[in-house]
N, CA, C and O of each residue as an XYZ file, in Angstrom:
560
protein
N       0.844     -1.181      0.000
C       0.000      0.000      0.000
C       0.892      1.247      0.000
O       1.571      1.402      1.015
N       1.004      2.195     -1.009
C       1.484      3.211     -0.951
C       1.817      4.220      0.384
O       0.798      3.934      1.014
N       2.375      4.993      1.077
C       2.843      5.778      1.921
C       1.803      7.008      2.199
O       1.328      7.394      3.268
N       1.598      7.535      0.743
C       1.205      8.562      0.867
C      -0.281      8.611     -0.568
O      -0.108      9.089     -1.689
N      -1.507      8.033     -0.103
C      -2.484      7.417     -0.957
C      -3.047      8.763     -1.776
O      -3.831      8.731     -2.725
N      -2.535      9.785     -1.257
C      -3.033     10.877     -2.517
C      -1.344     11.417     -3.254
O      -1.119     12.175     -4.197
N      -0.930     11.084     -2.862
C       0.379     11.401     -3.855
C       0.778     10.459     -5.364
O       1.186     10.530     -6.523
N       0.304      9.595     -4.306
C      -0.095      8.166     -5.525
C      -0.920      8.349     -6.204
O      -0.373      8.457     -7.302
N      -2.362      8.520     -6.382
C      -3.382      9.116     -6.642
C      -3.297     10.018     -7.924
O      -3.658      9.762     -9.073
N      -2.763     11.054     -7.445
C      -1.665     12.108     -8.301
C      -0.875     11.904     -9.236
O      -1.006     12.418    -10.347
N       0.169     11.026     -8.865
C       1.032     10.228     -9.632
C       0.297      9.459    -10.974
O       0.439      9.482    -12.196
N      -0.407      8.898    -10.172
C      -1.275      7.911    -11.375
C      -2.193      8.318    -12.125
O      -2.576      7.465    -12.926
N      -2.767      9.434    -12.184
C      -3.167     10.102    -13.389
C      -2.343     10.579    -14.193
O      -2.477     10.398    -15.403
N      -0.936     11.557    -13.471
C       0.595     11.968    -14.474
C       0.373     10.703    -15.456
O      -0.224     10.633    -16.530
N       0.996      9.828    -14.780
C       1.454      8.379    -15.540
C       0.647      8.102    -16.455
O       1.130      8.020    -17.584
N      -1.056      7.833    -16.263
C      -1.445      7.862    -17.144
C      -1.488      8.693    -18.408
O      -1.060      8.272    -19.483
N      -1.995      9.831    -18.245
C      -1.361     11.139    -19.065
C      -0.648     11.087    -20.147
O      -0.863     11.265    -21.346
N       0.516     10.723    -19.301
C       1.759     10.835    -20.221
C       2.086      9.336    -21.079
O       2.119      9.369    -22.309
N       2.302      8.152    -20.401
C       2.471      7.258    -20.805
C       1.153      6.186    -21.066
O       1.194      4.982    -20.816
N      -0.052      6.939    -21.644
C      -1.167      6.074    -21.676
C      -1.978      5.043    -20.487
O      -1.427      4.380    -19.608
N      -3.531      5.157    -20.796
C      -3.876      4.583    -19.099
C      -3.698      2.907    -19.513
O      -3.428      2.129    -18.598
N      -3.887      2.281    -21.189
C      -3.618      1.058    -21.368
C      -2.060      0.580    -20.306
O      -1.853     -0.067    -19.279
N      -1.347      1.262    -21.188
C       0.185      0.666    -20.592
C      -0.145      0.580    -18.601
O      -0.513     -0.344    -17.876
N       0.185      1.905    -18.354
C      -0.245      2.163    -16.809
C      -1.346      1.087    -16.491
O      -0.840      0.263    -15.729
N      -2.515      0.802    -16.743
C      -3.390      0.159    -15.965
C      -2.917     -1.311    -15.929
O      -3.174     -1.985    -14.932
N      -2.191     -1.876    -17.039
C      -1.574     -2.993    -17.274
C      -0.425     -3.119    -16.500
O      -0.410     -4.218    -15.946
N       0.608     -2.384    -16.225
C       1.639     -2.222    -15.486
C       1.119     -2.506    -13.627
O       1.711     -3.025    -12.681
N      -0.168     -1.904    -13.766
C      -0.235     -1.935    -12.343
C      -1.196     -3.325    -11.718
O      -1.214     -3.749    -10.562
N      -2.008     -3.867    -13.004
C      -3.074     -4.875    -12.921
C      -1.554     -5.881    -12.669
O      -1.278     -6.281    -11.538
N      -0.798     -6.150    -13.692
C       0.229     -6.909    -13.774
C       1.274     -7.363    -12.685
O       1.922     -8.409    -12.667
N       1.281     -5.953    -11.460
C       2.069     -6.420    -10.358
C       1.748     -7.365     -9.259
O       0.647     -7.478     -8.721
N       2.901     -8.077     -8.965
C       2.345     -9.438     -7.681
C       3.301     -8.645     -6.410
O       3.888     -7.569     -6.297
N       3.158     -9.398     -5.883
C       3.977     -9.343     -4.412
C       5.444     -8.774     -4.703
O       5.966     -7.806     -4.149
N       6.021     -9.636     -5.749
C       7.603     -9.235     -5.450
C       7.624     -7.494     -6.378
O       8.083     -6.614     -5.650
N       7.371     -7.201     -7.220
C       7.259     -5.973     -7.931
C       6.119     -5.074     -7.522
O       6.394     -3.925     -7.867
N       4.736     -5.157     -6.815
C       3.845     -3.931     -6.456
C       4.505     -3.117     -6.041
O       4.239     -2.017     -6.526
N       5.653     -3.122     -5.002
C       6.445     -2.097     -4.147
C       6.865     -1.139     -5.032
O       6.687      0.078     -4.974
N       7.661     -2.047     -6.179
C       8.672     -1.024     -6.615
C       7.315     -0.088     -8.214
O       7.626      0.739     -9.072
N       6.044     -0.700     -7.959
C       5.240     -0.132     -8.852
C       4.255      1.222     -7.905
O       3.653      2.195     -8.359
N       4.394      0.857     -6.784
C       3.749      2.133     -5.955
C       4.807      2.991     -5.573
O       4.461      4.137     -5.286
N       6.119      2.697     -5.493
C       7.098      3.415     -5.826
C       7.331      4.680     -6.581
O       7.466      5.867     -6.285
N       7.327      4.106     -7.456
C       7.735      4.695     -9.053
C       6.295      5.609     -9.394
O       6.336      6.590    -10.136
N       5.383      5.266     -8.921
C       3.993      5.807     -9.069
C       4.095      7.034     -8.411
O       4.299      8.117     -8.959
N       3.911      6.781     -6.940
C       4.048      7.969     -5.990
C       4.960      8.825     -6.292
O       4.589      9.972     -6.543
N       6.700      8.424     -6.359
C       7.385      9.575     -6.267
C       7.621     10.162     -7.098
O       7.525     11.387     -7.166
N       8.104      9.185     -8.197
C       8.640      9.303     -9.683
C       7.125     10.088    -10.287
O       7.408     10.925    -11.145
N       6.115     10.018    -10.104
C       4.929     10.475    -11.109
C       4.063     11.293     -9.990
O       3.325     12.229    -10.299
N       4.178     10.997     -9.142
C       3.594     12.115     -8.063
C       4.304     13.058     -7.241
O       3.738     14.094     -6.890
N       5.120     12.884     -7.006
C       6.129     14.042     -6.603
C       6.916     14.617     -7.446
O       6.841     15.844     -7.397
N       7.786     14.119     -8.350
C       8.921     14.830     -9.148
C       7.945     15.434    -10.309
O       7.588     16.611    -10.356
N       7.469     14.108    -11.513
C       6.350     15.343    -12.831
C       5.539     16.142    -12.319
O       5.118     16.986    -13.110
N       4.986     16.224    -10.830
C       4.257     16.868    -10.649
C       4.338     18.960    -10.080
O       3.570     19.907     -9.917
N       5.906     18.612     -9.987
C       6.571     19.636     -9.441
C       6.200     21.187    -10.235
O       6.048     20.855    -11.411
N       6.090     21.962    -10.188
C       5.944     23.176    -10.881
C       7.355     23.870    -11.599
O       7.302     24.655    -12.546
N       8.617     23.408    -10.940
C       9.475     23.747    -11.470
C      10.105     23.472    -13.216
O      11.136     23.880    -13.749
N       9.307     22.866    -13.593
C      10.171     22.462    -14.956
C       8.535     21.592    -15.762
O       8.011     20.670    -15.136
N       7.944     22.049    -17.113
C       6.850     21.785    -17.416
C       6.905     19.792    -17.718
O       7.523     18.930    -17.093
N       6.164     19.698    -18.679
C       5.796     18.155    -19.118
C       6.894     18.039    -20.472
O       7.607     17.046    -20.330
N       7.146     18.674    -21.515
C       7.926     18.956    -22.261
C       9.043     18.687    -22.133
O       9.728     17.907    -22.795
N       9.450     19.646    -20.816
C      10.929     19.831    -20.826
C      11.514     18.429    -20.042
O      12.545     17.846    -20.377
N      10.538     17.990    -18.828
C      10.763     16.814    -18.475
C      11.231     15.256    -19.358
O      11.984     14.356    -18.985
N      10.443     15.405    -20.636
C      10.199     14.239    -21.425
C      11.363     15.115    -22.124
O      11.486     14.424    -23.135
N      12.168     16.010    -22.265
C      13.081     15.960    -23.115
C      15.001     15.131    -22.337
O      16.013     14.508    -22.658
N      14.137     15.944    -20.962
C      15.756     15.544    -20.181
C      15.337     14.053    -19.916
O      16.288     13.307    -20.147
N      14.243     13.407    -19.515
C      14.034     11.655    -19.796
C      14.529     11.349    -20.682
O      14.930     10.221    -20.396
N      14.942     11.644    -22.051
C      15.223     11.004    -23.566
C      16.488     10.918    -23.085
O      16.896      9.798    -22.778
N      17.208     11.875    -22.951
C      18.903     12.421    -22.697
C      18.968     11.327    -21.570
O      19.765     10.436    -21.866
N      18.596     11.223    -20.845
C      19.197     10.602    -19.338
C      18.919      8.919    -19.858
O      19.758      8.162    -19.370
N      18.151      8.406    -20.528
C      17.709      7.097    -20.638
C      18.760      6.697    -21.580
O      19.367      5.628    -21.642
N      18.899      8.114    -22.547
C      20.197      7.441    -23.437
C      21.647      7.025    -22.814
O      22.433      6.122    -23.098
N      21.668      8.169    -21.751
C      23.149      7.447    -21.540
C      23.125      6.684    -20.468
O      24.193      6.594    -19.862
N      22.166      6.076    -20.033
C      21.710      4.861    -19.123
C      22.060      3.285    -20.183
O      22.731      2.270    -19.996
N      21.406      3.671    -21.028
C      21.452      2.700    -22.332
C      20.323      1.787    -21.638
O      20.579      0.678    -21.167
N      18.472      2.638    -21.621
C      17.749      1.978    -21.347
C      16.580      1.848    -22.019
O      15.517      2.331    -21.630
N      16.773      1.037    -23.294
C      15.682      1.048    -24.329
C      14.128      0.556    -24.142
O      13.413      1.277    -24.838
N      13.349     -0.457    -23.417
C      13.269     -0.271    -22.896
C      11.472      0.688    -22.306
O      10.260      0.622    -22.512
N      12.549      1.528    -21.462
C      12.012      3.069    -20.400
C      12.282      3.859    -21.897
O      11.194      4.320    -22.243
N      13.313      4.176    -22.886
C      13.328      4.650    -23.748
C      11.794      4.770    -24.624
O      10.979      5.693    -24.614
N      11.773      3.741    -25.207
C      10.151      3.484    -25.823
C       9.169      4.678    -25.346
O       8.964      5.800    -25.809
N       8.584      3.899    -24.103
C       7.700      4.335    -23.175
C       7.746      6.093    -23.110
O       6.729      6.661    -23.508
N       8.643      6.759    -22.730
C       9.123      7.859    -22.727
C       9.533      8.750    -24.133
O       9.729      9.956    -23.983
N       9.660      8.147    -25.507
C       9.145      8.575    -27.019
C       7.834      8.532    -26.868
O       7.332      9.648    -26.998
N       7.046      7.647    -26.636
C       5.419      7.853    -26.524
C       5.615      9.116    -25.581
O       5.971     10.164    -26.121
N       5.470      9.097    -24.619
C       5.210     10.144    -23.546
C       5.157     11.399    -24.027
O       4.168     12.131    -24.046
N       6.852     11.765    -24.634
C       7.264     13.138    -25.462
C       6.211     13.441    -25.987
O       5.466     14.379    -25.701
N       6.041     12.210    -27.235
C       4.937     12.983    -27.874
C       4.252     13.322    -27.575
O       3.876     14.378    -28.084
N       3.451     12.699    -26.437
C       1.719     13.288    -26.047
C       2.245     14.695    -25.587
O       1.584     15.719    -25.761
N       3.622     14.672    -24.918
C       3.715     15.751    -24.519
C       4.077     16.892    -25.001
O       4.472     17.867    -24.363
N       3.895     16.740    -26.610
C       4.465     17.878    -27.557
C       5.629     17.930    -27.988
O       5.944     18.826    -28.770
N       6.381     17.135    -27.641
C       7.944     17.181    -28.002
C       7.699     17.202    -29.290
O       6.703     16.573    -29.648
N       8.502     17.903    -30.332
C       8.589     17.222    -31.961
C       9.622     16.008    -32.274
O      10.427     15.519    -31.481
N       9.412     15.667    -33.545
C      10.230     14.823    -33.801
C      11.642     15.428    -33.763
O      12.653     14.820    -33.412
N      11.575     16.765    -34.188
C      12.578     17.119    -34.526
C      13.342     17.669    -33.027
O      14.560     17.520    -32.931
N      12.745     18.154    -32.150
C      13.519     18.088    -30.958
C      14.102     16.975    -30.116
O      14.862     17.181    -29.169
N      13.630     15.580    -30.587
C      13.724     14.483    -30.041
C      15.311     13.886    -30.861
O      16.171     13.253    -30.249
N      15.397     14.248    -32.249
C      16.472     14.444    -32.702
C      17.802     15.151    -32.746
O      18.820     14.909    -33.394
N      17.511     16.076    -31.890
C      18.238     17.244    -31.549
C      19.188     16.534    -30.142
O      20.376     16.304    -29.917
N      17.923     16.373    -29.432
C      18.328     15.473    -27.706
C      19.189     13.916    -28.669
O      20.201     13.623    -28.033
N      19.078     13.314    -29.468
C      19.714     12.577    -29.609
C      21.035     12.670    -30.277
O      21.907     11.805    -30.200
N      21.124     13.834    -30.968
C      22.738     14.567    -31.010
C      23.602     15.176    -30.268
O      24.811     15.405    -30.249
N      22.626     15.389    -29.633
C      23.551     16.101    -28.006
C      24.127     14.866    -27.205
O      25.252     14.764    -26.716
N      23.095     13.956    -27.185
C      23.707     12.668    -26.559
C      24.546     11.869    -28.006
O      24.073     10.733    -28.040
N      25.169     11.966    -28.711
C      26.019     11.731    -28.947
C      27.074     12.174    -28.377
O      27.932     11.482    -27.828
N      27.057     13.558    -28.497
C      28.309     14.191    -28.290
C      28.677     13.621    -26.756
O      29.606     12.835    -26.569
N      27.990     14.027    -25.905
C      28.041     13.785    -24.604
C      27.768     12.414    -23.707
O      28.120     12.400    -22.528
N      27.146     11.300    -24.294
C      27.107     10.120    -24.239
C      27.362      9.331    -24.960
O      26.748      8.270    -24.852
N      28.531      9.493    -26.187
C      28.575      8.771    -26.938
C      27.863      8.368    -28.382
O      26.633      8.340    -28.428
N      28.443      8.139    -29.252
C      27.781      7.790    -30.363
C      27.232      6.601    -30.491
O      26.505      6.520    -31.481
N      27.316      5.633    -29.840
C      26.505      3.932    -29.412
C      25.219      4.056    -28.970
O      24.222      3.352    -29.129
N      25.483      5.393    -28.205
C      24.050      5.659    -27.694
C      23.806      5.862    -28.247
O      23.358      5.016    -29.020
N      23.770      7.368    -28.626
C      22.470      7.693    -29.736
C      22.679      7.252    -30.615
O      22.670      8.192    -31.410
N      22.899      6.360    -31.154
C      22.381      5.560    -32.803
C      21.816      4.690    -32.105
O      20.902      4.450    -32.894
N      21.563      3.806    -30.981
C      20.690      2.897    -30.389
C      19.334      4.247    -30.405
O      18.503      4.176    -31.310
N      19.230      5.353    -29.406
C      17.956      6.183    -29.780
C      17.888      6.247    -30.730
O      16.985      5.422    -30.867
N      18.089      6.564    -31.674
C      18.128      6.986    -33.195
C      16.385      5.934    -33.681
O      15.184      6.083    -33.906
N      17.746      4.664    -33.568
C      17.062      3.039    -33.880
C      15.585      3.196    -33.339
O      14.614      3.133    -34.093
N      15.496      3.384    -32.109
C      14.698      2.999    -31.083
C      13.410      4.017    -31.722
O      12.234      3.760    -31.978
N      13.872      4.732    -31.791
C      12.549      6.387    -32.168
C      12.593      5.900    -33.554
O      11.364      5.844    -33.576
N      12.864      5.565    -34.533
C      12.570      5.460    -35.502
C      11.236      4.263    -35.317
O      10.044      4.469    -35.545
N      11.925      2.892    -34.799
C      10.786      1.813    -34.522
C       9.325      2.555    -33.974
O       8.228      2.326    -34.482
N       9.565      3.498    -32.818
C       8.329      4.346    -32.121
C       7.614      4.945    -33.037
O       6.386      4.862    -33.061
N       8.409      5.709    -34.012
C       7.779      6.721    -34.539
C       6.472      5.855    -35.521
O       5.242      5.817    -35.473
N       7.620      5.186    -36.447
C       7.005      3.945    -37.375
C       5.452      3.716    -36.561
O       4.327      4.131    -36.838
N       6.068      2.707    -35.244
C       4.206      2.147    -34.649
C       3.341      3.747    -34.581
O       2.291      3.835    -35.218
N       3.754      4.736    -33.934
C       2.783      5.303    -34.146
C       1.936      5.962    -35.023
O       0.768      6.267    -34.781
N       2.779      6.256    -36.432
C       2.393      6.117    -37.593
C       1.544      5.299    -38.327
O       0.576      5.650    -39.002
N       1.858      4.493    -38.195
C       0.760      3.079    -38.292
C      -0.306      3.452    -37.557
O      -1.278      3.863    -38.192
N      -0.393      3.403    -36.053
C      -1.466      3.575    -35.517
C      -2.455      4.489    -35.778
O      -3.653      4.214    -35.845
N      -1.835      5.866    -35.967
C      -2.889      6.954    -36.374
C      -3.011      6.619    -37.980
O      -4.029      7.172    -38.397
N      -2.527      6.114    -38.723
C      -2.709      5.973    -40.141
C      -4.479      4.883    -39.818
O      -5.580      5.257    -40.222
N      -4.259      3.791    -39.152
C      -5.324      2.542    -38.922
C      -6.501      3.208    -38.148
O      -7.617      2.692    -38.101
N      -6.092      4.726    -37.372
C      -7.506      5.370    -36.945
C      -8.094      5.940    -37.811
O      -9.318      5.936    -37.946
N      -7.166      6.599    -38.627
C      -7.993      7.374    -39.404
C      -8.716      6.699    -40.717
O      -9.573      7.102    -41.504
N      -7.914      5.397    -40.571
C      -8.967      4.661    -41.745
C     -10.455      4.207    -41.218
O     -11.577      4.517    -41.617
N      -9.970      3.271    -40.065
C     -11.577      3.508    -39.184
C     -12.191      4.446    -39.099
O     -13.387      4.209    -38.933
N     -11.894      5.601    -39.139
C     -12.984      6.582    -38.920
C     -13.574      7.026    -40.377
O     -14.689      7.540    -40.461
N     -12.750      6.792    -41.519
C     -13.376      6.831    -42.794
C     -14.327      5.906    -42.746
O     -15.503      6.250    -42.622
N     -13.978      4.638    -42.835
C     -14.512      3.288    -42.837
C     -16.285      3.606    -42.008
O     -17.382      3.193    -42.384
N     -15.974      4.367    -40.963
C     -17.546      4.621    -39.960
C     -18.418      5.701    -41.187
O     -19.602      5.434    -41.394
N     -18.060      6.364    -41.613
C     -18.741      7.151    -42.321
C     -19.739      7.031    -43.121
O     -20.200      8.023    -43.686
């Protein structure tokens, strides 16, 4: 049971938000005994205390996540966090930008693994909104 049941609360709408309520509700339906901890964890502080902070918007957050995951080399949290950007406005083209900087500064292994990684993201989500908008012709 979480520490603090409205911080969590909090958290778990961020999370949803940003990283979709499918993924999130699955992530959290999905935890047993040995992982719930580290999922009310990550909920509360990571998504209820830190995104929730006023100091630094949703944007800028999901840009320094890209940078920091790259030189973690955590593809991954990577994924998850290209979705996120986007909802959160990032462009493609700033997401490209963060992955030249992390060259310079994390290496070039890294970012050609982001590179890789956002290209695969971009692709599914392309697809995806391409397959809505045919359904929604298709309803017409």
């Amino acid at each position: 049971m979480p520490l603090n049941q409205e911080l969590f609360d909090a958290g778990l709408q961020t999370r949803r938000e940003v990283l979709g309520s499918e993924y999130v509700d699955a992530a959290i339906a999905n935890a047993d005994a040995f992982n719930r901890p580290l999922q009310e964890l990550v909920t509360q502080y990571a998504w209820g205390e830190i995104w929730n902070r006023p100091g630094l918007d949703r944007r800028t957050r999901s840009l320094l996540n890209l940078a920091m995951l790259t030189a973690l080399n955590r593809p991954h949290e990577l994924r998850l966090h290209l979705r996120g950007a986007l909802t959160n406005g990032v462009t493609r083209k700033e997401i490209q930008e963060v992955f030249l900087q992390t060259a310079i500064y994390c290496g070039a292994p890294a970012a050609i693994d982001s590179f890789r990684t956002a290209k695969e993201v971009f692709k599914e989500v392309d697809a995806a909104a391409q397959s809505a908008e045919g359904s929604k012709g298709s309803e017409g």
